[in-house]
N, C-alpha and C positions, 0 to 999 in steps of 0.2 A: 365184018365179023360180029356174031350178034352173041353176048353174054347172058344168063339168067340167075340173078342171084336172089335164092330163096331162102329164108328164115323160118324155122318151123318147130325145133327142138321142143324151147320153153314155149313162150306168150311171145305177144306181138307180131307173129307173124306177118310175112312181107314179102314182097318180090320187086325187084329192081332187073331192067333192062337196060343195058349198055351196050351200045353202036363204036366198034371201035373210039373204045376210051371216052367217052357219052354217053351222059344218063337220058334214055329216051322216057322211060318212065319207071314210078316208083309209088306204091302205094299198099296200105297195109289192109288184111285179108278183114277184119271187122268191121271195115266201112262198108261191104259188097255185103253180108251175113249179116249185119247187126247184132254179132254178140260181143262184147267187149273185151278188148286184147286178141279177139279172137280164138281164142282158148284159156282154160287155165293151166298154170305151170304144171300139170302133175303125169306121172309115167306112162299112163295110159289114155294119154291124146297126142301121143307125140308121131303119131302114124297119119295125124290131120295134117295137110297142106295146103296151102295157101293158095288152090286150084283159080277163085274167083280172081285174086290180086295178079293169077300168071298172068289169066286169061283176057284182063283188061291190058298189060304191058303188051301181050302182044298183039293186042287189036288195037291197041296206039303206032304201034310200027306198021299196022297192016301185016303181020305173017304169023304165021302157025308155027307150034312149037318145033315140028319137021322141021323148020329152015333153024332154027338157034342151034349155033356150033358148041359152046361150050356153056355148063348150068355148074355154078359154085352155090353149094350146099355151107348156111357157115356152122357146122359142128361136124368134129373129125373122131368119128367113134373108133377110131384104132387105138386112138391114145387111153381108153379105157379097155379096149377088149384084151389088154394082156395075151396069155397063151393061146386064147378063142382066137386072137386075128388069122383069118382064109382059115377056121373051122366053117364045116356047113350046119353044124347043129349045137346048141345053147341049154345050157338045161334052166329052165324056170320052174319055181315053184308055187305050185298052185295056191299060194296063197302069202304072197311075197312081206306084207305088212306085219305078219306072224313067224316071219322065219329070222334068225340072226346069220351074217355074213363075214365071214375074215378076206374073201375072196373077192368081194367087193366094196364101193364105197357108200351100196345102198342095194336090199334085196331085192330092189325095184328094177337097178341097173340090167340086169336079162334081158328085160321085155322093152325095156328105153332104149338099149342101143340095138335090139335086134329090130324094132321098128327104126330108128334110122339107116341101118345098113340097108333097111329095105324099102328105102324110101324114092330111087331111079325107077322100082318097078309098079310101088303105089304112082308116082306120075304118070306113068306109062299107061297104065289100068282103070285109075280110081277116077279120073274126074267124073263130076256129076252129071246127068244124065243132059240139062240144059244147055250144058257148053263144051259138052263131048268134041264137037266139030274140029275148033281145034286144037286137038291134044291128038287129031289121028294121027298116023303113019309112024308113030315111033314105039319103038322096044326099051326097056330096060339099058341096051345096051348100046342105043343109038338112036339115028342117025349123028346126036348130040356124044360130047365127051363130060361124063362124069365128075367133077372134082369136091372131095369133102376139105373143108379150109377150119383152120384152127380157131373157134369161137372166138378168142381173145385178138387173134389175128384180122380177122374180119370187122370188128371191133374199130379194131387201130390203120386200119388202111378204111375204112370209112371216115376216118379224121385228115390223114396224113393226104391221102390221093383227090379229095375235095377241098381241104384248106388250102388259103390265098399265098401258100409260102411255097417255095423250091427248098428250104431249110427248115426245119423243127422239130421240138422236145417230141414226144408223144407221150401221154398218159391215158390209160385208160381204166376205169373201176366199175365192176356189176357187183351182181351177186353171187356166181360162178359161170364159171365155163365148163370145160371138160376137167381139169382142173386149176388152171389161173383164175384168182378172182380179180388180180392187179397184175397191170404190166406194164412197163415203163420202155421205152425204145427211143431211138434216134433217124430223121429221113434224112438224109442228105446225101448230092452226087446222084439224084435220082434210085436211090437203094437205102430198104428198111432195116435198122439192125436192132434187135430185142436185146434193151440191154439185162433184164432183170424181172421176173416175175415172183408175187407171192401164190402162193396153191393154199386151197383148201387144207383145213377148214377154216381157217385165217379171212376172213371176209367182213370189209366194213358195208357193203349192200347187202351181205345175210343178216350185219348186224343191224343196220338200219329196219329190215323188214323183220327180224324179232319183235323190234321195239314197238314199231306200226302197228303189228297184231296184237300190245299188249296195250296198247289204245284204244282198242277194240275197231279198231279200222281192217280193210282188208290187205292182208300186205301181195307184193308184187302188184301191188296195183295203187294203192295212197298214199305211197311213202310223202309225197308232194304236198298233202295236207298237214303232215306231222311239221312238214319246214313253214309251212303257213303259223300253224298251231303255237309253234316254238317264239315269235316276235313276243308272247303276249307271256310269256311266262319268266322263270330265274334260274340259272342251273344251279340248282342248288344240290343235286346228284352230282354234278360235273366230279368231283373227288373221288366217289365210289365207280365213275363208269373208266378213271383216267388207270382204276388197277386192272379193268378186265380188256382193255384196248391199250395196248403199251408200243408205243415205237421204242425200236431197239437202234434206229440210225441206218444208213447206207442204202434207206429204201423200203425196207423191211418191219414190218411191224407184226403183232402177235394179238391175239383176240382171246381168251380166254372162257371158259363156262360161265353162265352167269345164272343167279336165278333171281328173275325179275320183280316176283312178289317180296322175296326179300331186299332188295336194295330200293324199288320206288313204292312200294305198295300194291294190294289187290288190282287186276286186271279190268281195265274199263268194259264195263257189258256196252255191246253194240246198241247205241239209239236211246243210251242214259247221257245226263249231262255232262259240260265239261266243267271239270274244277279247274280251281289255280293249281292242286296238285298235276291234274294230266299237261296242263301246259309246262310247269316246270320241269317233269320228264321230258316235254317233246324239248325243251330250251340247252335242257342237259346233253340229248344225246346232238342237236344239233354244236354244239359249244366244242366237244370233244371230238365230234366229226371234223372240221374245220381243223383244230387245233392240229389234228393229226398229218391233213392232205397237206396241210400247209410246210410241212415239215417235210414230206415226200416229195413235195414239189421246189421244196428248197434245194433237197441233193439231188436231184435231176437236173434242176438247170446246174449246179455246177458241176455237176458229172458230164456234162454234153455240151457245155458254152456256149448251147441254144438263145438265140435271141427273143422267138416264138415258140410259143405252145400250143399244141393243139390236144385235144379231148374227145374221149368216148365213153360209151357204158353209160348204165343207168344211174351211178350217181354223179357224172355230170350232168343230171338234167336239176341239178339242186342249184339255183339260179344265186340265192344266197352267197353259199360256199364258191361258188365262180367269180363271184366278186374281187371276193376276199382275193383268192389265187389274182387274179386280174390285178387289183391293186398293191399286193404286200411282196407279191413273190421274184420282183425284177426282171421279168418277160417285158420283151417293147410291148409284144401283143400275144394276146389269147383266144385261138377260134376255137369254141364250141361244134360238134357237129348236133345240127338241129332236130336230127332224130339219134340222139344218143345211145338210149338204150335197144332193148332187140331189135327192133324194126330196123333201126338203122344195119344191121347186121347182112341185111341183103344186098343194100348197094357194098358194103364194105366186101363182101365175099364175090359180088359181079367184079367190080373195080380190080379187084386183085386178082383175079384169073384172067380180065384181060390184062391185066398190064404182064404180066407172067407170059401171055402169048404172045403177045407183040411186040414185049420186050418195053422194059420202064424209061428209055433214053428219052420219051416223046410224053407227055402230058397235052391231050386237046381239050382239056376240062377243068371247069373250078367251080365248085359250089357257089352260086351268087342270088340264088335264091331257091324254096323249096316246091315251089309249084310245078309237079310230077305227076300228077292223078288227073282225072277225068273232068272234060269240061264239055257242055251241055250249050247246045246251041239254041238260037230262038224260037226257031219252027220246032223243036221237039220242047222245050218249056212250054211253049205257047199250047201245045196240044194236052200236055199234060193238066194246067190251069184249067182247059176246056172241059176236058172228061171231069175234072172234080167239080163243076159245076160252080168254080170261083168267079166273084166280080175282081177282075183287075183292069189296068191301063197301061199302055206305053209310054214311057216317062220321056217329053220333049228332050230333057236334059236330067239324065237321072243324076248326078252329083249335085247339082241345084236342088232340085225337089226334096233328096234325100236329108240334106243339110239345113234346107227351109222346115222338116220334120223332125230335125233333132235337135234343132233349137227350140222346138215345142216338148223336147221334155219325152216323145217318145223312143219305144225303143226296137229295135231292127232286125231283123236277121237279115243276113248280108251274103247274097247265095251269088259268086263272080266268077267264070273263069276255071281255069286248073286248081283243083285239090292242091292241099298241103298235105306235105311230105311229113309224118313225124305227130306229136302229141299237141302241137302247137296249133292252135289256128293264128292263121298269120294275114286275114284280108280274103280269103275266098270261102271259106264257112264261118262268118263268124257273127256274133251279137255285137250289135254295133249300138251303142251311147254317148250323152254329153256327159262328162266331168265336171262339168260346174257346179250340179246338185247334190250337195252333200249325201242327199237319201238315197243318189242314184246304186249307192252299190249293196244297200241292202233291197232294194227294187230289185238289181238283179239277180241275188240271190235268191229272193223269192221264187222270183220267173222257174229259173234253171236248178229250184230245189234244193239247193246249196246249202253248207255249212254257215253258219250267221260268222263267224270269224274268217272266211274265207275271202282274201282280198280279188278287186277287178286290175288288167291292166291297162297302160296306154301304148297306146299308138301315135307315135309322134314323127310330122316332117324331117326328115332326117337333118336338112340346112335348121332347123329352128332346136334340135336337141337339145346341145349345150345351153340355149336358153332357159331353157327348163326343167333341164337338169344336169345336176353337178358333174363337169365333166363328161357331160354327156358327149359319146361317140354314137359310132355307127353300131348298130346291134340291131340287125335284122330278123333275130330269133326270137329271142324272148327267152336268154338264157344268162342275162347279166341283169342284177338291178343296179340299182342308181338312186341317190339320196335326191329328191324333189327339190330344189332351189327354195329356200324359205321364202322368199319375195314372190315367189309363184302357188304357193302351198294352197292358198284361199281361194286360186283362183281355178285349181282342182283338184279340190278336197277328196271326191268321190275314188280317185285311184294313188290319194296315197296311204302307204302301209301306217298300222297303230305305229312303225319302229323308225316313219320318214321314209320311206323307202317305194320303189314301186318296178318290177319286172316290165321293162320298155320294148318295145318294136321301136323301132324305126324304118323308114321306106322311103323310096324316092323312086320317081315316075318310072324308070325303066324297069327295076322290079315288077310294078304292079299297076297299071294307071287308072283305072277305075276309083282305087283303092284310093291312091295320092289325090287323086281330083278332089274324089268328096269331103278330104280332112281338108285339102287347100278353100274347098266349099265351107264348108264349118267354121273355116278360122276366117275367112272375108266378115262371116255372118258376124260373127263373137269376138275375133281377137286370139281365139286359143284356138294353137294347130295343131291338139291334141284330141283324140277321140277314147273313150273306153271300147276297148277290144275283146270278147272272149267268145269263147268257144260254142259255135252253132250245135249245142246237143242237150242235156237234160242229166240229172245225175244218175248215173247208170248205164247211159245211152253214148253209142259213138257217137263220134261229129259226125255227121248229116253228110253224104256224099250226092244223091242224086237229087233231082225234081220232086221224085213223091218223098224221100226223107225230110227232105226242107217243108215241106207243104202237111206232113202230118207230126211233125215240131210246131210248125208254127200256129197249127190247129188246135194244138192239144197242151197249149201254153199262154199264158197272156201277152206275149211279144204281141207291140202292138201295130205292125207292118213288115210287110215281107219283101225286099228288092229283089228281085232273079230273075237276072239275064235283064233284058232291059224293058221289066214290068214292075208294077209296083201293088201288091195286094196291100187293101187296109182293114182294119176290121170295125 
């Protein structure tokens, strides 16, 4: 039985394939288009679907959409169409931004869910004319079954049905859904039970993305830099933001109006400096963010007598505030899913319509790493280097060569294997460096455009963690930090944070063995089994998914060598 779980509402759009109870593939629609997130959040692209991301899951299974029995959509626009639900006609008006509503939550909502409701027959109709093939032989109405899944739901079975547990909390926090922005639940006996959600307008990821846009960042999209931003400042708002964000206990908390000029000051213009004032904003609202989940994560677990927690939505991707929860909150343990916010939304919406068909007594699946997208073999890299007319070579031993090159102080792109699942490059697109040079992390902020305050991470042998850092476990993602072991600090300067701190991968051979060779290369070299790790793309740009992405990156930037597949460009 083949599942299609699509994500398309807001941003991130995504598509995840599941083979009875099997993720065959998963990868988000921006890597295929090159525009970032793939859309923006706003009502009138919500008819865009993530045609390129189907169109590669099903050419990883080998079959056309024809053969997928059932497609889980994760937004359920009944729960907003009120009296409208099985109306055939909607009335919108023409000019939605200028009209006030009692009848809805936004004058916008007309045109946002009548483009989801009609979103089985844009599939049907809409792909693009390049990959038409296959998407033939079906209707609106088939050969496939329909199912639209509850945003928040989809959400929380992206955590629960891929985490390493039979038993666990669930939490999950975005920025909205239909309307949950928080929801808290319980898995166990193989069955999910919602214990409790918060609704709109009550939102600590609307309130984070306020704040972002009053940084002058782009929100739904940078919140990640403001928790960058935040080590370097003071909450010295934390007082004024703890009356407009109030828990009230038992789960529940309450968000009030705010107005942002008045409580931090004037709005950051985009592409002016940062002061100590914008830092202390970002330190403030991260301070009170923490403050609060930590409290919500408190009465969950004793609401559930969960041992484990698991997590979703977009402000689990705050790696910070995971910590904290990780260490303060009395969980044994806490898995992150590693594409937390939207994108993760289409495995969680495949996963839960199959397990719904097949019945949830059976799990054949556990997330153990996120390598789900497209991988690129040598005769076609080979050809592609040809036509651009690059000098490269076949590397005897590419983990050798590579590591003999980054003890020279250069730095990589690192093109291996299956795509990463999610925001993270995790080892198969990614910029690869040494840690030992203090300079190396404003080098690579240069390279990839970057913010000068914006930290690098490491990548560390999973058996060598704890060495090098505190307590360090296993954390495959990149969604916990971890305080640098002092005795180790000097010896990689380059990825620790101003606040001691550093957002860690860890890996070990069966995940990825490319990957693990060359840090095991690196650390024969030096001593340290750490590498700097980030993301194969440029600020603005996705992460690089094919042959020619990687190759007009690495052309159009000072990285100074390209690995892919088992060639080595220099420049």
């Amino acid at each position: 039985m083949y599942t299609l779980g699509i994500n398309a509402a807001y941003h991130d759009c995504s598509a995840t394939l599941v083979q009875d109870g099997i993720v065959i593939a998963a990868a988000e629609e921006e890597r295929f288009t090159r525009v970032k997130h793939g859309k923006r959040p706003v009502p009138f692209t919500t008819w865009q679907l993530p045609f390129h991301a189907i169109d590669y899951c099903l050419k990883e299974a080998g079959i056309a959409l024809a053969d997928v029995d059932h497609i889980g959509y994760s937004y359920d626009p009944s729960l907003l169409l009120g009296k409208h639900k099985g109306s055939a006609t909607i009335e919108l008006p023409l000019e939605p931004s200028a009209q006030k509503t009692t009848e809805w939550l936004s004058p916008w909502d007309p045109l946002f869910l009548s483009s989801i409701v009609n979103a089985p027959r844009q599939l049907a109709a809409g792909a693009p004319h390049h990959i038409k093939e296959r998407f033939r032989g079906v209707r609106h109405d088939g050969p496939f079954k329909w199912h639209f899944v509850e945003h928040h739901l989809a959400h929380e079975a992206s955590a629960f049905l891929a985490a390493p547990y039979d038993d666990c909390a669930v939490l999950t926090m975005d920025g909205r859904g239909e309307l949950a922005t928080t929801s808290y639940g319980v898995y166990e006996d193989r069955r999910y039970r919602r214990l409790k959600q918060v609704n709109l307008p009550h939102s600590l990821g609307l309130l984070y993305e306020s704040v972002t846009s009053h940084l002058g960042f782009l929100h739904s999209s940078d919140e990640y830099k403001v928790m960058a931003l935040a080590s370097f400042g003071k909450p010295e708002h934390a007082d004024a933001l703890r009356k407009v964000v109030q828990y009230k206990g038992g789960g529940e908390y309450e968000i009030h109006p705010a107005d942002w000029t008045q409580i931090f000051g004037p709005a950051r213009a985009r592409g002016s400096e940062f002061t100590q004032a914008h830092m202390n904003v970002a330190s403030s609202l991260q301070k009170v963010l923490e403050e609060t989940v930590l409290q919500m994560v408190d009465w969950l677990r004793k609401e559930t007598g969960a041992r484990n927690l698991c997590m979703a939505g977009g402000v689990a991707l705050n790696c910070v505030l995971n910590a904290r929860v990780r260490d303060e909150c009395g969980f044994d343990s806490v898995w992150v899913q590693p594409a937390a916010g939207d994108s993760g939304t289409s495995m969680g919406a495949a996963l839960w319509v199959d397990a719904q068909q097949r019945g949830m007594s059976k799990r054949n699946w556990r997330m153990e790493h996120a390598f789900y997208g497209p991988a690129y073999g040598d005769d076609e890299i080979e050809a592609f280097l040809r036509q651009a007319k690059l000098r490269y070579r076949r590397a005897g031993n590419l983990a050798a060569e590579v590591a003999d090159l980054l003890t020279q102080n250069k730095v990589i792109g690192w093109f291996q294997g299956r795509m990463e699942f999610g925001p993270r490059a995790l080892g198969a697109r990614s910029i690869l460096a040494s840690p030992v040079d203090p300079d190396m992390q404003a080098i690579l902020n240069n390279i990839k455009d970057r913010e000068d305050f914006r930290p690098v991470a490491p990548v560390v042998l999973e058996e060598e963690a704890a060495n090098w850092f505190v307590n360090g476990g296993v954390s495959p993602y990149m969604v916990f930090v971890y305080d640098v072991r002092p005795d180790k600090a000097d010896r990689i300067p380059a990825v620790r944070h101003v606040d001691g701190t550093a957002r860690i991968q860890t890996i070990n051979r069966t995940q990825n063995a490319a990957y693990y060779d060359l840090i095991q290369a690196f650390a024969e070299r030096t001593g340290v089994p750490v590498l700097i790790n980030t993301s194969f793309n440029t600020r603005g740009e996705p992460v690089v998914c094919s042959p020619r992405d990687a190759v007009e990156s690495f052309c159009s930037t000072p990285l100074d060598v390209l690995a892919i597949g088992s060639f080595i460009v220099e420049k």
